[in-house]
ChimeraX commands (.cxc) that place a marker at each C-alpha (Angstrom):
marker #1 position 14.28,25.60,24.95 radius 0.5
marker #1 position 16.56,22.90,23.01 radius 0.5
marker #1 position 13.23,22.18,21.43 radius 0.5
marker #1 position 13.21,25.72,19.44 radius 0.5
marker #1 position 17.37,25.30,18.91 radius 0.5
marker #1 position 15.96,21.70,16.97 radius 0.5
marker #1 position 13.35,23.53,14.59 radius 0.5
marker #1 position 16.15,25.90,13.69 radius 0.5
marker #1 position 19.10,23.12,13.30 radius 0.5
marker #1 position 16.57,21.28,11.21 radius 0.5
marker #1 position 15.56,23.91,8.73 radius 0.5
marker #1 position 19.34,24.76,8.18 radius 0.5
marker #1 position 20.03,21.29,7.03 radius 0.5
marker #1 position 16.93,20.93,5.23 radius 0.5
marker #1 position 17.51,23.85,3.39 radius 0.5
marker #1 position 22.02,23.23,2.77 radius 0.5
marker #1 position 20.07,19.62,1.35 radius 0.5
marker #1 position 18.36,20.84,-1.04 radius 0.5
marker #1 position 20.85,23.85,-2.05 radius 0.5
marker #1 position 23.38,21.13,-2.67 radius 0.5
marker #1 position 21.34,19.77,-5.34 radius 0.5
marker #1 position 18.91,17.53,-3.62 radius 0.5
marker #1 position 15.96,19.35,-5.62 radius 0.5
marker #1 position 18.09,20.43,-8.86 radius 0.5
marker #1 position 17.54,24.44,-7.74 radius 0.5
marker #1 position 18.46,25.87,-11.03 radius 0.5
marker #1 position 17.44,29.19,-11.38 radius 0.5
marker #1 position 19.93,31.71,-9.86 radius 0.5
marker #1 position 16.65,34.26,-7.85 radius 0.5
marker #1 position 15.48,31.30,-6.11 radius 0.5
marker #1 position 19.39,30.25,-4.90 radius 0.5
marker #1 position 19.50,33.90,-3.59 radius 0.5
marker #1 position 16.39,34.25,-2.00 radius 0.5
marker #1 position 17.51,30.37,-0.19 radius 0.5
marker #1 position 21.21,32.06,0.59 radius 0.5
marker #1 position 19.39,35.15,2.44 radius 0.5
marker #1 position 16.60,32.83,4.45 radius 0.5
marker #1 position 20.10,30.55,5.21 radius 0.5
marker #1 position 21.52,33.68,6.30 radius 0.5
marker #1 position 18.49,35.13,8.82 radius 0.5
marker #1 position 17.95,31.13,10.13 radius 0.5
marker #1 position 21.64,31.15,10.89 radius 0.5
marker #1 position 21.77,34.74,12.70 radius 0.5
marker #1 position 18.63,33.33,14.48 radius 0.5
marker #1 position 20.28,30.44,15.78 radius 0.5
marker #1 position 23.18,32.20,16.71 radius 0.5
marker #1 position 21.30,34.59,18.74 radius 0.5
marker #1 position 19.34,31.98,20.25 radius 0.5
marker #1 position 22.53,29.84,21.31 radius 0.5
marker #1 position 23.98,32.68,22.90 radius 0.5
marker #1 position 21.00,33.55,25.01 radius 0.5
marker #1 position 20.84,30.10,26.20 radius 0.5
marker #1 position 24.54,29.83,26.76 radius 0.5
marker #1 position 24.82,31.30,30.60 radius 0.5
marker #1 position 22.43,27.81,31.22 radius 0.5
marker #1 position 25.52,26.02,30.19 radius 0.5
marker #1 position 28.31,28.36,31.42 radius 0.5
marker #1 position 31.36,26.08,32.48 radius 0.5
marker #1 position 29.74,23.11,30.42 radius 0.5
marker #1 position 30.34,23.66,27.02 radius 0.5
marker #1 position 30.80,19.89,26.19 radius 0.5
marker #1 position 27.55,19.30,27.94 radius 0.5
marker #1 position 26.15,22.16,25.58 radius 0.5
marker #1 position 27.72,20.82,22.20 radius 0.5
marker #1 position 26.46,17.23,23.32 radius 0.5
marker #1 position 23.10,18.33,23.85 radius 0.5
marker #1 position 23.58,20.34,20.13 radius 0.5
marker #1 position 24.60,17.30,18.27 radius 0.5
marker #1 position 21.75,15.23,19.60 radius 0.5
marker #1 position 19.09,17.13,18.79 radius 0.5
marker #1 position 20.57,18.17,14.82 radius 0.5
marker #1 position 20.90,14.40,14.66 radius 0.5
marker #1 position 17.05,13.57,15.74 radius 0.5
marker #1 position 16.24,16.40,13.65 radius 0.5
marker #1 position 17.98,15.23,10.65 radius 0.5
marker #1 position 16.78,11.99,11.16 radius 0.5
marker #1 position 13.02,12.93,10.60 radius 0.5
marker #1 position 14.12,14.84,7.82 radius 0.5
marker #1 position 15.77,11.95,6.30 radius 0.5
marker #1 position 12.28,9.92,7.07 radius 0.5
marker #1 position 10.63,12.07,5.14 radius 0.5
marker #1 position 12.73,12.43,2.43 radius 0.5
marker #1 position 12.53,8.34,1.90 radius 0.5
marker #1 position 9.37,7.72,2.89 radius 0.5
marker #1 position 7.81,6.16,-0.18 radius 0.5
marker #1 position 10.75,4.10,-0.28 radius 0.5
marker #1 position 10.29,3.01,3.30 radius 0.5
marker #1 position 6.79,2.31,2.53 radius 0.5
marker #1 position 7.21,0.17,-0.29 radius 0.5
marker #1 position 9.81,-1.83,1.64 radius 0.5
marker #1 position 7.50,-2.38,4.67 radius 0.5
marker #1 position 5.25,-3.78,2.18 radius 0.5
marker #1 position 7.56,-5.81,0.76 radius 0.5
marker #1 position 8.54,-7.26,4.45 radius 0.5
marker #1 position 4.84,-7.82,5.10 radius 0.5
marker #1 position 3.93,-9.85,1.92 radius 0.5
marker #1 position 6.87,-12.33,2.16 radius 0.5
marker #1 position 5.99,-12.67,6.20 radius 0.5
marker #1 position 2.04,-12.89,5.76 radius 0.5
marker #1 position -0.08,-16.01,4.99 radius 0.5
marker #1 position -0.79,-16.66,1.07 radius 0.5
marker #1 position -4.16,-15.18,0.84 radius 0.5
marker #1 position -3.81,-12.07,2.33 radius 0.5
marker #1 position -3.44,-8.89,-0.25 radius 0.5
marker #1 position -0.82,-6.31,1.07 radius 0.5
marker #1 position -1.10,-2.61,-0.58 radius 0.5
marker #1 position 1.85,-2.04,-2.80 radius 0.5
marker #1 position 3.51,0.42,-4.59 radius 0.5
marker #1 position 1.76,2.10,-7.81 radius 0.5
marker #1 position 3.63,4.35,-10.61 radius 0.5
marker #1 position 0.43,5.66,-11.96 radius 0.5
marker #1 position -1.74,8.20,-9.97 radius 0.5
marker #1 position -5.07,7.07,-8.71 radius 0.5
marker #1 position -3.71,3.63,-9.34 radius 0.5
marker #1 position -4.32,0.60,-6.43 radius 0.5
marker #1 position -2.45,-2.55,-6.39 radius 0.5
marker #1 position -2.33,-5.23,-4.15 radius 0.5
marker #1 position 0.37,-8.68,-3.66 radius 0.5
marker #1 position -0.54,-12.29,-3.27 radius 0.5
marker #1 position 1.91,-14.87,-2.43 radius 0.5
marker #1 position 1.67,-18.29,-4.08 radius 0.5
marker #1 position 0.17,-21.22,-1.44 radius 0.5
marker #1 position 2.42,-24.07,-1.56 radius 0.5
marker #1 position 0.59,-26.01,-4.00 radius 0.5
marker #1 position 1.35,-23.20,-6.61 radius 0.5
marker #1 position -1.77,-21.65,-7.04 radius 0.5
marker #1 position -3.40,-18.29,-5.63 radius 0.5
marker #1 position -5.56,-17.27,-3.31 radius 0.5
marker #1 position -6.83,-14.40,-2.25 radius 0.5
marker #1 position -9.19,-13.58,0.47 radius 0.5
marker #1 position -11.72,-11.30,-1.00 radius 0.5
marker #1 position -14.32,-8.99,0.82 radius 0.5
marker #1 position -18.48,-9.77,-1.03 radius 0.5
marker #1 position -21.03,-7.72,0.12 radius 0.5
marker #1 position -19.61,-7.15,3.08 radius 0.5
marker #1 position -18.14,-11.37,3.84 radius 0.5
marker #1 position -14.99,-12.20,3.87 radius 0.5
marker #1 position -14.53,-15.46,1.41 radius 0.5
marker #1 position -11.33,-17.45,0.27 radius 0.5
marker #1 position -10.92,-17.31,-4.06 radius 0.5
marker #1 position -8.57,-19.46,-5.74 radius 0.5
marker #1 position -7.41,-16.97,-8.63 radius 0.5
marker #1 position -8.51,-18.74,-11.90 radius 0.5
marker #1 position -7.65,-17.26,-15.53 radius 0.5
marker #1 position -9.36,-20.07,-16.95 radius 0.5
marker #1 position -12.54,-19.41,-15.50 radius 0.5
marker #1 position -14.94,-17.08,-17.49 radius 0.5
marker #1 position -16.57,-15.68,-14.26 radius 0.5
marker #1 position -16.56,-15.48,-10.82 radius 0.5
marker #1 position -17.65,-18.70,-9.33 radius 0.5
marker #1 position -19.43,-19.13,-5.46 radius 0.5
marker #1 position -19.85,-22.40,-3.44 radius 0.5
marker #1 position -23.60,-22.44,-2.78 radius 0.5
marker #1 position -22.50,-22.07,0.85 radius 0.5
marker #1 position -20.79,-18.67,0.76 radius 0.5
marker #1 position -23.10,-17.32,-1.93 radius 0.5
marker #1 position -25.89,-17.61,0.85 radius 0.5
marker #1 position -23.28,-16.09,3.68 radius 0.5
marker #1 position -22.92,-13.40,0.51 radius 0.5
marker #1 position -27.11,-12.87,0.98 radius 0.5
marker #1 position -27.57,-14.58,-2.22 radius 0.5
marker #1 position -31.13,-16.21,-2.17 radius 0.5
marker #1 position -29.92,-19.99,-2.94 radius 0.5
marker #1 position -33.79,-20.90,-3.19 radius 0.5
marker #1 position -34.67,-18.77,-5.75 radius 0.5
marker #1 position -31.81,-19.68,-7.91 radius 0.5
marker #1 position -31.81,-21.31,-11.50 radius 0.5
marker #1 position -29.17,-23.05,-12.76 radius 0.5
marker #1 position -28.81,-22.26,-16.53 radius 0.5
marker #1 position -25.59,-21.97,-17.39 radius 0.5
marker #1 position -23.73,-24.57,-18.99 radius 0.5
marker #1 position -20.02,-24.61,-16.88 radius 0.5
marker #1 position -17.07,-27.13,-18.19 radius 0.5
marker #1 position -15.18,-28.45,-15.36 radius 0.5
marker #1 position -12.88,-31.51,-15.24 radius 0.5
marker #1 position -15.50,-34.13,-14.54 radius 0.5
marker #1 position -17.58,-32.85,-17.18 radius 0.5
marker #1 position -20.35,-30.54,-17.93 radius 0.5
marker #1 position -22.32,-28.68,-15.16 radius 0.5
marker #1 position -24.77,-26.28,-14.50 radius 0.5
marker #1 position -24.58,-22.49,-12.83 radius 0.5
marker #1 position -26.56,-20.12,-11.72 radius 0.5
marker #1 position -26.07,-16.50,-12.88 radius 0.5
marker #1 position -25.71,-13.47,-10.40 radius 0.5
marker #1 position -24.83,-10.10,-9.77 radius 0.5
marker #1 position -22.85,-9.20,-7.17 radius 0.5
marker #1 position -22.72,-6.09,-5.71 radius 0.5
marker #1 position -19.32,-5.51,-4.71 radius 0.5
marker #1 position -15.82,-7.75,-4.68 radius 0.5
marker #1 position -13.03,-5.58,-2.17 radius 0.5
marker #1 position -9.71,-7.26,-2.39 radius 0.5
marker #1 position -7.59,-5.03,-0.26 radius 0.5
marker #1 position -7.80,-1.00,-1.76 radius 0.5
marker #1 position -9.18,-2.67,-5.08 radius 0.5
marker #1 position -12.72,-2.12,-4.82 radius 0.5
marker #1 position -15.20,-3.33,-8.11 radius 0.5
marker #1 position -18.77,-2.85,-8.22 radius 0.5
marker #1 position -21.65,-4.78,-10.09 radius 0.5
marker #1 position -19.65,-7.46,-10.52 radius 0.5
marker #1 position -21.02,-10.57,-13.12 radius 0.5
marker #1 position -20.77,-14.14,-11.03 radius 0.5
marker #1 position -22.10,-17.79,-10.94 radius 0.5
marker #1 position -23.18,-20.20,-8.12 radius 0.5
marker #1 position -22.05,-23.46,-8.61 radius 0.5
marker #1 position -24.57,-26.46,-8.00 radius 0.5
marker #1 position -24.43,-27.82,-4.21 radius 0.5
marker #1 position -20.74,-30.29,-4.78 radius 0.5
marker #1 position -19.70,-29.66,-7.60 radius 0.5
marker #1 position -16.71,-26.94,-6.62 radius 0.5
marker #1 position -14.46,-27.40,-3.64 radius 0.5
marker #1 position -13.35,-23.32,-3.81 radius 0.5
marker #1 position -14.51,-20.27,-4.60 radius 0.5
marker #1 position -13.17,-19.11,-8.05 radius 0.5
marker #1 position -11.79,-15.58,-8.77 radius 0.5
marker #1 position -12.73,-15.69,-12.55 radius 0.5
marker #1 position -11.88,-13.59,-15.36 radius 0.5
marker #1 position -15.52,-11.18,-15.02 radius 0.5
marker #1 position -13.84,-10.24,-11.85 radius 0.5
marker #1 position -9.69,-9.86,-13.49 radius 0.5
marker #1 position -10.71,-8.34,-16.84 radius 0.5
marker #1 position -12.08,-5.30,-15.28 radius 0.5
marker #1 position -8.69,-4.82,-13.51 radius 0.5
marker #1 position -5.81,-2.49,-14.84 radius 0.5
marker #1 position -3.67,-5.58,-14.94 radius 0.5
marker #1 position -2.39,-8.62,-13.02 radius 0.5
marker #1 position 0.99,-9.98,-13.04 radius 0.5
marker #1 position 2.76,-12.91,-12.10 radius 0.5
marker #1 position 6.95,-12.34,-10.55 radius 0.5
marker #1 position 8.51,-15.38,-8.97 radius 0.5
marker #1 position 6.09,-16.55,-6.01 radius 0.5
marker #1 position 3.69,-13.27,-6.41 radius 0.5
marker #1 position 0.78,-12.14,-7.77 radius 0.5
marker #1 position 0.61,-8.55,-8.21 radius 0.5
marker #1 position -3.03,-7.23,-9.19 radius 0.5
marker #1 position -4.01,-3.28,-10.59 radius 0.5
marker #1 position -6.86,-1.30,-10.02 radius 0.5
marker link #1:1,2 radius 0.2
marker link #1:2,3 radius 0.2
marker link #1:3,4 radius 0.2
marker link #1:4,5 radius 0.2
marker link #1:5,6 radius 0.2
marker link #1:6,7 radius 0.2
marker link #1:7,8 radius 0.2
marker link #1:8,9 radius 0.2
marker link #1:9,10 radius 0.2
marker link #1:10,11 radius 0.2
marker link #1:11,12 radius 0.2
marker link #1:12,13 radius 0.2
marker link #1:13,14 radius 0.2
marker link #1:14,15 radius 0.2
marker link #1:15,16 radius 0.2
marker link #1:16,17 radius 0.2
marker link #1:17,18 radius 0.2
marker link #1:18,19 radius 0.2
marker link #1:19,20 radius 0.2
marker link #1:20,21 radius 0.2
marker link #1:21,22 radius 0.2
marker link #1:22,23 radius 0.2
marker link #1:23,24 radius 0.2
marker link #1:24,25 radius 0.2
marker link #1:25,26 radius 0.2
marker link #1:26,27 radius 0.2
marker link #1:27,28 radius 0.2
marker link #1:28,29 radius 0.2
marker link #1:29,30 radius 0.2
marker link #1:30,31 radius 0.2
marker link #1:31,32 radius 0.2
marker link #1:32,33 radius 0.2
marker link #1:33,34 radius 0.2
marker link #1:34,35 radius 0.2
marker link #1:35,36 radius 0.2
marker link #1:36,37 radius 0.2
marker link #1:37,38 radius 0.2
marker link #1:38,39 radius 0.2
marker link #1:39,40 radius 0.2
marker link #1:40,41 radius 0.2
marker link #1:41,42 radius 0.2
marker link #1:42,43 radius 0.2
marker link #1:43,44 radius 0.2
marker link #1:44,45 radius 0.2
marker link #1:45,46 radius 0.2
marker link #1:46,47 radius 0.2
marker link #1:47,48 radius 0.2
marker link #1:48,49 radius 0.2
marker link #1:49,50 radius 0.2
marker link #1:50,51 radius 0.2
marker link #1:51,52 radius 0.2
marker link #1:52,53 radius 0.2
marker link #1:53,54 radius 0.2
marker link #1:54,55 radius 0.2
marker link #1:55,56 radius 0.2
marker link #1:56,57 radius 0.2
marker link #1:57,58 radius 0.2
marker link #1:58,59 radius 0.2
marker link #1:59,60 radius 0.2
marker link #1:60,61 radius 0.2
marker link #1:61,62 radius 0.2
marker link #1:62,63 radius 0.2
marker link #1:63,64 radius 0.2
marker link #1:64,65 radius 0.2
marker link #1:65,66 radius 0.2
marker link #1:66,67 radius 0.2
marker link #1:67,68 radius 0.2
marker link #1:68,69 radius 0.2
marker link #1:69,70 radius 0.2
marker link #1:70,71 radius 0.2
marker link #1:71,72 radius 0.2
marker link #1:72,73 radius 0.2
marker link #1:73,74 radius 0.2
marker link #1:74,75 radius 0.2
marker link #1:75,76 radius 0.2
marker link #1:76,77 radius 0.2
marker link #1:77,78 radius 0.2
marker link #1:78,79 radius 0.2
marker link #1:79,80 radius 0.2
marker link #1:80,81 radius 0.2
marker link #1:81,82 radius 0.2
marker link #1:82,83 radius 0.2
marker link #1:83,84 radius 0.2
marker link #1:84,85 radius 0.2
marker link #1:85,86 radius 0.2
marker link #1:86,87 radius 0.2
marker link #1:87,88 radius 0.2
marker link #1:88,89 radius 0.2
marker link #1:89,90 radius 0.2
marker link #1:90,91 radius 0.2
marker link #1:91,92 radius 0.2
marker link #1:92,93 radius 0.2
marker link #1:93,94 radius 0.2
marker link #1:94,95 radius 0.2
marker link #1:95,96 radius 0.2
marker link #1:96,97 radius 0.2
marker link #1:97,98 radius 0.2
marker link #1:98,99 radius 0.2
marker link #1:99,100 radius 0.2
marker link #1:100,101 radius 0.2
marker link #1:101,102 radius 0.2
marker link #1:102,103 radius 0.2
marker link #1:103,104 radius 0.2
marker link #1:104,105 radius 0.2
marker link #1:105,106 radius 0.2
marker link #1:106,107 radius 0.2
marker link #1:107,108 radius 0.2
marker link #1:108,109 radius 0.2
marker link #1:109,110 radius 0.2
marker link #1:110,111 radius 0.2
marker link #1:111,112 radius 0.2
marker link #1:112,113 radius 0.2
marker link #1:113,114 radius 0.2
marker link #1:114,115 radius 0.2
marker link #1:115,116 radius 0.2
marker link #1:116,117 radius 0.2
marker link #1:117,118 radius 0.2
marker link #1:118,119 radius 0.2
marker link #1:119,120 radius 0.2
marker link #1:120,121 radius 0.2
marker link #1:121,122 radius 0.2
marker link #1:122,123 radius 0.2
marker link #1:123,124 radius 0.2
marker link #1:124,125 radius 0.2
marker link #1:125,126 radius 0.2
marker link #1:126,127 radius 0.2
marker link #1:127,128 radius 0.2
marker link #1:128,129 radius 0.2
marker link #1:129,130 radius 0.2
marker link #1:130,131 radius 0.2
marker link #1:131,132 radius 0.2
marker link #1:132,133 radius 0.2
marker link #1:133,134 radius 0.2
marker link #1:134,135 radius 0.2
marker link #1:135,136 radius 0.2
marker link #1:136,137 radius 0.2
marker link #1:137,138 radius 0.2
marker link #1:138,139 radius 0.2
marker link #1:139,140 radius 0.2
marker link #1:140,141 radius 0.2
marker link #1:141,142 radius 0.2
marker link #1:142,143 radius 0.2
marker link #1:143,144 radius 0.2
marker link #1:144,145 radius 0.2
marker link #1:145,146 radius 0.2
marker link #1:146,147 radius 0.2
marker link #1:147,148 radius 0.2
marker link #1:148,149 radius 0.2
marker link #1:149,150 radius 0.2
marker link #1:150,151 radius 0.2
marker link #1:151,152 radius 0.2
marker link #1:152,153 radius 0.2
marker link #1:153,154 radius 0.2
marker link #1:154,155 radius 0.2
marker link #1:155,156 radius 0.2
marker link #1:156,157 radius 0.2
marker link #1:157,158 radius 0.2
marker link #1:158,159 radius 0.2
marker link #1:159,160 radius 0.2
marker link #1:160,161 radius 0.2
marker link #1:161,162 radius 0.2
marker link #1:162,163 radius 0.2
marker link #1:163,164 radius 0.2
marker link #1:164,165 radius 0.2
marker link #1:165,166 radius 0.2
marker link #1:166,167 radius 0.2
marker link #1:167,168 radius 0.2
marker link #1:168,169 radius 0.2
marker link #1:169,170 radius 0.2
marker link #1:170,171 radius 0.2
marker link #1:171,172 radius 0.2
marker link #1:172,173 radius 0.2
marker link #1:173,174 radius 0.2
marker link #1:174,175 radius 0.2
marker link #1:175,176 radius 0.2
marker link #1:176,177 radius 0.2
marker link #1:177,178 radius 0.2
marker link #1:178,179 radius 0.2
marker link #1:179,180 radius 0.2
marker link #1:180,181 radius 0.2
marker link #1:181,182 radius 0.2
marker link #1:182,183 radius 0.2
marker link #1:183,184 radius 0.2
marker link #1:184,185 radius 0.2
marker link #1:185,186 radius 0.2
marker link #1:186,187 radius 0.2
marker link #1:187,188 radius 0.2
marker link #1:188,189 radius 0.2
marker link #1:189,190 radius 0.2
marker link #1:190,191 radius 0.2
marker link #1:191,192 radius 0.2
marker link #1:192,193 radius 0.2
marker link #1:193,194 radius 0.2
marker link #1:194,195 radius 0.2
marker link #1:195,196 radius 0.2
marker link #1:196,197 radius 0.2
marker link #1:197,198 radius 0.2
marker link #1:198,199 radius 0.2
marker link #1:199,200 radius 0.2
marker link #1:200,201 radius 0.2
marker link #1:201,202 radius 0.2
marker link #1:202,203 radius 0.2
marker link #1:203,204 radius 0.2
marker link #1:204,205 radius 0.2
marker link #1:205,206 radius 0.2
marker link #1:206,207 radius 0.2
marker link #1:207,208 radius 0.2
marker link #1:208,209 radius 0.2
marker link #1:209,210 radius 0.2
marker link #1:210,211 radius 0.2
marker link #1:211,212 radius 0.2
marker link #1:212,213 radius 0.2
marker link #1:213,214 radius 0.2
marker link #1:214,215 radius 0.2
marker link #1:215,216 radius 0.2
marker link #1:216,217 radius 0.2
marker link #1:217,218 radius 0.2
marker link #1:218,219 radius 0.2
marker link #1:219,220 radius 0.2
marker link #1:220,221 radius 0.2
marker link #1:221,222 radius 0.2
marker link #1:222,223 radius 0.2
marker link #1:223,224 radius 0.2
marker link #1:224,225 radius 0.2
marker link #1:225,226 radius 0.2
marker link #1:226,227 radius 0.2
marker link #1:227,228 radius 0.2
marker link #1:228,229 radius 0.2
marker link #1:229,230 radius 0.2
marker link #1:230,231 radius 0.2
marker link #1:231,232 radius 0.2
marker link #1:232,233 radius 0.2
marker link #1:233,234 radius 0.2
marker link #1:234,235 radius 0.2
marker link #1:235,236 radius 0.2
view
């Protein structure tokens, strides 16, 4: 029965919210037409009080405890609600100071359709991100300097890249000098909700890179990618 006296409660203080100005209500038809549906809520929960008052007859502050419970669970869902973007962006704040580097947490977006994804900085100062290829989960250092992505011969073949049929034709510049890739196409690179298709990579020769690089044929395509302080925001 309280359960019906909560619905009621709740829709009275939703709707006082937003007459007070929560939702800027402007025009002076719609503040009447909210002032008469306040009025026949309030005559409803009047009625309904009074029909359940001989439950409580002699126990009034029983009653009015019971009351203020219940308006105060229902105004805390409706104050939930109200803030829950905000308490979703803050949960994913939480999560990507608490998480290993690596790991992309889903974060906040101000454009519609948009996807964006946080990586925290490894101690050594660079990123990494832990990327889903055709369907395997492999470790990236995030490189702007690379041209492309680059695969350890090793995870291309966890990837299903044919190793053996390879040929490595493409010129790379690395530290110790100049080495040779071989040119792929991978299917798909996931990185949290950022999903890119068709993506343009190379396969290192066997020894000649100790990670996986996340290379600029994979960043270009993004909206954008930002560095702030220990994070790595990228845009889809």
């Amino acid at each position: 029965m309280l359960g019906w006296l909560l619905a009621v409660l709740a829709g009275l203080v939703l709707l006082f919210w937003q007459l007070g100005g929560g939702d800027g209500i402007d025009d002076p038809g719609q503040k009447a037409g909210f002032l008469v549906y306040a009025a026949a809520l309030g005559a409803i929960a009047v009625l309904y009080i009074a029909s359940i008052s001989s439950d409580y007859r002699g126990r009034w502050r029983q009653a009015m405890r019971h009351a203020a419970i219940w308006s105060a669970l229902g105004l805390g869902l409706i104050t939930a609600y109200t803030y829950r973007d905000e308490a979703r962006m803050m949960t994913s704040r939480i999560a990507s100071e608490v998480l290993p580097p690596g790991l992309a947490v889903s974060t906040g977006t101000t454009q519609a359709g948009e996807r964006a994804v946080r990586l925290r900085k490894r101690p050594d100062g660079h990123f990494i991100a832990k990327a889903d290829v055709q369907g395997v989960t492999l470790g990236f250092l995030v490189d702007t300097g690379a041209s492309a992505v680059v695969l350890k011969p090793a995870d291309a073949e966890k990837a299903g890249i044919d190793i053996g049929a390879l040929v490595f034709t493409v010129a790379v510049e690395t530290a110790n000098g100049t080495t040779y890739a071989a040119p792929v196409r991978l299917r798909s690179i996931d990185i949290g909700p950022i999903q890119l298709r068709d993506v343009e990579a190379l396969v290192a020769k066997p020894g000649n890179l100790k990670e996986n690089l996340l290379g600029m044929s994979f960043l270009k395509r993004l909206r954008s990618y930002e560095v702030s302080g220990d994070f790595l925001t990228l845009r889809g």
